[in-house]
C-alpha positions as CSV (number, residue, x, y, z in Angstrom):
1,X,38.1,-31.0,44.3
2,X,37.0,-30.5,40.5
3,X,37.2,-27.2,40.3
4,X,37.6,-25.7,36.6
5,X,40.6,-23.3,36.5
6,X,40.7,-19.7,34.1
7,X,42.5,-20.3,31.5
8,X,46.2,-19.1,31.0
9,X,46.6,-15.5,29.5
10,X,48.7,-14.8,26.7
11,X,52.1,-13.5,28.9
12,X,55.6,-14.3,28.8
13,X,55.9,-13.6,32.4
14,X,53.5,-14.4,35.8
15,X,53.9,-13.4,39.2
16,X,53.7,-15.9,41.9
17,X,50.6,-14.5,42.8
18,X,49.2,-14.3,39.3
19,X,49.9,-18.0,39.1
20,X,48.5,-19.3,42.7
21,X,45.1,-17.8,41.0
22,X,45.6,-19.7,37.8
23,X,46.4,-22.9,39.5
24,X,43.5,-22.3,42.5
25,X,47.2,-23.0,44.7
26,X,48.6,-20.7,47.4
27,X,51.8,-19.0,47.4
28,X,53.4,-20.7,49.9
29,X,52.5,-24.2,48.4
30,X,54.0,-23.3,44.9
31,X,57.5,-21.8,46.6
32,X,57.7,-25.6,48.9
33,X,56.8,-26.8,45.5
34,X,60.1,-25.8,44.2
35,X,61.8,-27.3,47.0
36,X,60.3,-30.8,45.8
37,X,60.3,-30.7,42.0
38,X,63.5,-30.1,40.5
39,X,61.9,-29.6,37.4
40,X,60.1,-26.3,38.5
41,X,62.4,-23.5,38.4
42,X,60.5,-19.9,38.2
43,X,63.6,-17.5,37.1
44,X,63.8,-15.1,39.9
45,X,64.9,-11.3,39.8
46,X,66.0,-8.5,42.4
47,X,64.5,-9.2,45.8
48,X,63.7,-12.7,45.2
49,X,61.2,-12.3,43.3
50,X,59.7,-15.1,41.3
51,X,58.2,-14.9,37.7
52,X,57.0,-17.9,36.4
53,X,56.5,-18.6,31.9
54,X,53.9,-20.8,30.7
55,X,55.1,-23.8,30.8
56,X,56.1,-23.8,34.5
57,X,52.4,-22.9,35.2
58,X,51.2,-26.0,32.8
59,X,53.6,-28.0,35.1
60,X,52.2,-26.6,38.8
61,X,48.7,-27.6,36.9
62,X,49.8,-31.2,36.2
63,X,51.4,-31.6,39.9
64,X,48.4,-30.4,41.5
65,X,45.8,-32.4,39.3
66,X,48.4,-35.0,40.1
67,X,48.1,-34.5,44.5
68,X,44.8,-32.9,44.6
69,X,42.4,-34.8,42.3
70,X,44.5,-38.2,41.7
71,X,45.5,-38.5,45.2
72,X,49.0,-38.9,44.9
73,X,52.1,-38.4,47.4
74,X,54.6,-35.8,46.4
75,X,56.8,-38.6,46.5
76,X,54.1,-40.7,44.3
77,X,54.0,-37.6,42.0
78,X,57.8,-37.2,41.6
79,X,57.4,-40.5,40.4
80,X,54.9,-40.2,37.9
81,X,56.5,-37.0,36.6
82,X,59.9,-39.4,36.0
83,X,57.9,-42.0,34.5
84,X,56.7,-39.3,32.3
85,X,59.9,-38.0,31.8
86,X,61.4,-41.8,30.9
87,X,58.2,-42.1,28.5
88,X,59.3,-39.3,26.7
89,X,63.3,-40.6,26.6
90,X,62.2,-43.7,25.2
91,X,60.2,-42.4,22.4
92,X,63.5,-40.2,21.4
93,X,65.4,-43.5,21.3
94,X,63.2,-44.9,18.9
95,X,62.6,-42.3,17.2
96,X,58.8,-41.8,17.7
97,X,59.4,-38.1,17.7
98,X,59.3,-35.5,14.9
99,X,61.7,-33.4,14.7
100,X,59.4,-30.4,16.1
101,X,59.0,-32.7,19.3
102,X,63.1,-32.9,19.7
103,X,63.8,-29.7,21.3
104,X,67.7,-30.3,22.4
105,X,69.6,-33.8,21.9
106,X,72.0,-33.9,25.3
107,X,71.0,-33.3,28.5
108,X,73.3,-32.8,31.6
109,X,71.0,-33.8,34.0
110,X,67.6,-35.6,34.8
111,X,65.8,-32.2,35.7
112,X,66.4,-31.2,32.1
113,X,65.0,-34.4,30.9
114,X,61.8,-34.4,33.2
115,X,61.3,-30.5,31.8
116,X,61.1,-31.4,27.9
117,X,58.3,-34.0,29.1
118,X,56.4,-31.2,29.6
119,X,57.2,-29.9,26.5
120,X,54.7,-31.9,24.9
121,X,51.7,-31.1,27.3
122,X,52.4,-27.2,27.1
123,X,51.7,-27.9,23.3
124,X,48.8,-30.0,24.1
125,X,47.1,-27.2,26.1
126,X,48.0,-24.4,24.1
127,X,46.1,-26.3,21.3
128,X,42.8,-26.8,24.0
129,X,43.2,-23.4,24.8
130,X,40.4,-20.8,23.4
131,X,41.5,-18.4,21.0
132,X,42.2,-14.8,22.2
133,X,39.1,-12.6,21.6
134,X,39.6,-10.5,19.2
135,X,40.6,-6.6,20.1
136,X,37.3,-3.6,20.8
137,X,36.9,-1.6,17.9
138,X,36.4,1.7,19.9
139,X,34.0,3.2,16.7
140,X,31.9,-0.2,17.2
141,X,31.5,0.2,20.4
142,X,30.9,3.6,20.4
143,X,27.8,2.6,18.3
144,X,26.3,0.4,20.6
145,X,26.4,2.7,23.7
146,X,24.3,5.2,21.4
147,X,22.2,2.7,20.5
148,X,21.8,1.6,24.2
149,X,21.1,5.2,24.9
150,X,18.7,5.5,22.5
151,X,16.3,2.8,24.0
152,X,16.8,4.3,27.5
153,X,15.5,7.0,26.2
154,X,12.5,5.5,24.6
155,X,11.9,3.1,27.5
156,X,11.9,6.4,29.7
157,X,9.5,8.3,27.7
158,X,7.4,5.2,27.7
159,X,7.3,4.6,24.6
């Protein structure tokens, strides 16, 4: 199922639908999703609504690499986020983290803990992802377009 996936724009906020498209994942799918990973938790507004930040999509990318392309169970895949999540407790205990990697020191409960695992793979693809394109200067393009007009125009006249 290999199929390369856009890259994440630069929003604070996605729609469920914005983010079935980004993950190549249905609607429906990501809301049983919830229902099975504690650690996905879209804030939702009036009507229900769900809107989703960048890390939560990160997340819905690494559960459905891990049941889509890996093959594992959602029970398989809770599992390998909580290993995940233990990895990343572990290395806090020894101190293998930075400070910059220590976001909060307590957590009330394991869905906290399995969240700051992720932590370290938004960073990881925010660091693979391209930079932003820089922003049309209007004059620039203005430019080209007569310069495009131009050779119309001498095409046409055969030239």
């Amino acid at each position: 199922m290999e199929k390369t996936l856009p890259p994440i724009p630069v929003k604070r906020y996605f729609t469920i639908g914005e983010v079935g498209e980004l993950c190549g994942v249905k609607p429906h799918v990501l809301r049983y999703w919830e229902q099975e990973f504690t650690q996905l938790r879209p804030m939702k507004r009036r009507g229900n609504r769900r809107y989703y930040q960048r890390h939560e999509v990160l997340m819905i990318r690494r559960i459905r690499d891990l049941l889509y392309d890996q093959g594992f169970t959602i029970s398989g895949a809770r599992n390998k986020l909580q290993e995940l999540a233990q990895n990343e407790r572990e290395r806090r205990k020894a101190g293998d983290l930075t400070p910059e990697d220590v976001v909060a020191e307590n957590f009330d409960d394991e869905a906290d803990i399995e969240h700051e695992a992720f932590e370290a793979a938004v960073e990881e693809e925010l660091k693979a992802q391209p930079a932003a394109p820089p922003p049309f200067d209007v004059t620039q393009l203005a430019q080209i377009r007569r310069e495009l007009l131009e050779i119309r125009e001498l095409l046409s006249s055969g030239y």
